[in-house]
Legacy VTK file of the C-alpha trace (Angstrom):
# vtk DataFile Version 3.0
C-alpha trace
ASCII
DATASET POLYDATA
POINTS 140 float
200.826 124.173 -77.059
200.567 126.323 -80.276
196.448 126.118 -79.796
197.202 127.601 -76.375
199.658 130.322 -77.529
196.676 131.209 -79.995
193.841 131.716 -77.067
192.123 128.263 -78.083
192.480 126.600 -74.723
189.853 124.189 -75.538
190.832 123.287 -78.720
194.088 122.276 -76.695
192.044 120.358 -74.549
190.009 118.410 -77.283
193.028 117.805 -79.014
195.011 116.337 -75.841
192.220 114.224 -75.031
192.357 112.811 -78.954
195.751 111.768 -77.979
194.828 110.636 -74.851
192.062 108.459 -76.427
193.722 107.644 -79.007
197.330 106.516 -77.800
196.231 105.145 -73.978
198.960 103.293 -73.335
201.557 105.950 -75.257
204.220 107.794 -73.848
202.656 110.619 -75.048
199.307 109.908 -73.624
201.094 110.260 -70.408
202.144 113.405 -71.071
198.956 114.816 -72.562
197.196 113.449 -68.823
199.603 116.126 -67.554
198.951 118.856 -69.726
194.845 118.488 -69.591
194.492 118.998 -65.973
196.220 122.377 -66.235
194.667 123.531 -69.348
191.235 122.244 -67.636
192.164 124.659 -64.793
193.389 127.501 -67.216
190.428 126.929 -68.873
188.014 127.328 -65.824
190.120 130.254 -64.361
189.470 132.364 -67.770
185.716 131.117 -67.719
185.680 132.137 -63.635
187.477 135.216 -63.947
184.849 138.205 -64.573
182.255 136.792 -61.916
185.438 136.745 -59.503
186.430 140.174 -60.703
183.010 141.496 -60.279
183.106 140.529 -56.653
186.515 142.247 -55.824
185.196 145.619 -57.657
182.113 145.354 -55.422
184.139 144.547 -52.182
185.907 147.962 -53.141
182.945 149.704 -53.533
181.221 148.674 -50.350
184.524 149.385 -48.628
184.077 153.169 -49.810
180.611 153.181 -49.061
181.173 151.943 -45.391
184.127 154.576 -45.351
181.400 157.408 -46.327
178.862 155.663 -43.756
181.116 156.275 -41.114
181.850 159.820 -41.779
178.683 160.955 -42.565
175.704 158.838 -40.954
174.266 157.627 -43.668
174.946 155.769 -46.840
175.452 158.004 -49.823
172.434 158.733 -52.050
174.501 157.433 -55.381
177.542 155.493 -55.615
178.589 158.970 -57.395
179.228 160.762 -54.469
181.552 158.292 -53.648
184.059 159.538 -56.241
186.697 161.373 -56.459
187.137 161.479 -52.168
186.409 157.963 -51.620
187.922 156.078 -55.055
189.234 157.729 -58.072
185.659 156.724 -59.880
182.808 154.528 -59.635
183.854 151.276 -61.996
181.317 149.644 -64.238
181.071 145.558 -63.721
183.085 143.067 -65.990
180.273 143.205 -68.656
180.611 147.130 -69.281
177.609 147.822 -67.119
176.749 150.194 -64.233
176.498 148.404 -60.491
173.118 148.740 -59.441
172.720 150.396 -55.784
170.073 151.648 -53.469
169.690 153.174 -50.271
167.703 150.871 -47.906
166.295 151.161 -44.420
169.304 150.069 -42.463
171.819 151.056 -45.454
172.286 150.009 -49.025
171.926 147.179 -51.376
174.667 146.856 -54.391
174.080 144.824 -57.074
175.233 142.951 -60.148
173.555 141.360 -62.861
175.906 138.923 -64.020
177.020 138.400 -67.277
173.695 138.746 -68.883
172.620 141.488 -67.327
168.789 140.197 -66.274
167.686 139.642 -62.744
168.232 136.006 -61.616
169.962 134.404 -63.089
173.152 130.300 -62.959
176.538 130.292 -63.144
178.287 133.587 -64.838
174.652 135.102 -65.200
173.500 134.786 -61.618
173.127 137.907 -59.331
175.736 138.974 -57.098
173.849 140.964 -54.276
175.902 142.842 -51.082
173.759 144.361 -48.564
175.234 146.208 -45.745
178.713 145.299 -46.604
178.077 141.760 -47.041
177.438 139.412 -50.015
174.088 137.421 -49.801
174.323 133.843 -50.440
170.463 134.393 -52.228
168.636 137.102 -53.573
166.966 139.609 -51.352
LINES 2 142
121 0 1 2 3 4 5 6 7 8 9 10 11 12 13 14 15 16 17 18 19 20 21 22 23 24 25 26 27 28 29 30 31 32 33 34 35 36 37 38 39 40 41 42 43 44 45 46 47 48 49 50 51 52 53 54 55 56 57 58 59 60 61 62 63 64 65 66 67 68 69 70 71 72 73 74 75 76 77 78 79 80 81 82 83 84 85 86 87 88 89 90 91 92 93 94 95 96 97 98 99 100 101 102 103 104 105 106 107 108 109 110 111 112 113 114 115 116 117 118 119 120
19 121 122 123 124 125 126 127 128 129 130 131 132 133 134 135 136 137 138 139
């Protein structure tokens, strides 16, 4: 618990599954089963979190871009124009970089690069592409 109260989730982890290989047939073995599945999770919700977080600031953004679509026509030029009428101000991705957008032929493509910031890109790295309001499975 202390290793948790500290921020070292996985040192938690390694350390329950000492116990746990240590001590199978313990009492406290038992226990530490308990405890590793949620500090597993805990530990996979912290890892997960700025991909997820990434996708719910660009579901906000395409909202306000669909909301200036349907006033005006067209998709905006830059995701600037969307602030301060559409959202207080245009929010840079988990990783403390700028979204990427473009106007296309049929409306707009907004992008992020993941956590490394390249194109391409596995797990907390990979691309996170919405075009027309909707998130692509692959790149475009």
């Amino acid at each position: 618990m202390e290793r948790v109260e500290k921020g070292d989730t996985q040192g938690a982890i390694d350390r329950l599954q000492t116990i746990i290989d240590s001590f199978p047939d313990a009492r406290v073995a038992a226990k530490a089963r308990e405890q590793i599945v949620v500090y597993r999770g805990l530990a996979a919700a912290v890892q997960n979190y700025p991909t997820r977080r990434a996708r719910e600031l660009m579901v906000q953004i395409a909202r306000a871009i669909e909301a200036f679509r349907r006033a005006s026509g067209r998709a905006p030029a830059t995701l600037d124009a969307l602030a301060p009428a559409r959202m207080p101000s245009v929010p840079q991705d988990p990783w403390g970089r700028a979204f990427l957008y473009e106007t296309t032929a049929s409306g707009y493509r907004l992008t992020c690069r993941g956590a490394d910031g390249e194109p391409g890109g596995v797990a907390e790295s990979e691309d996170i592409h919405v075009v027309d309001g909707e998130f692509l499975t692959q790149s475009p």
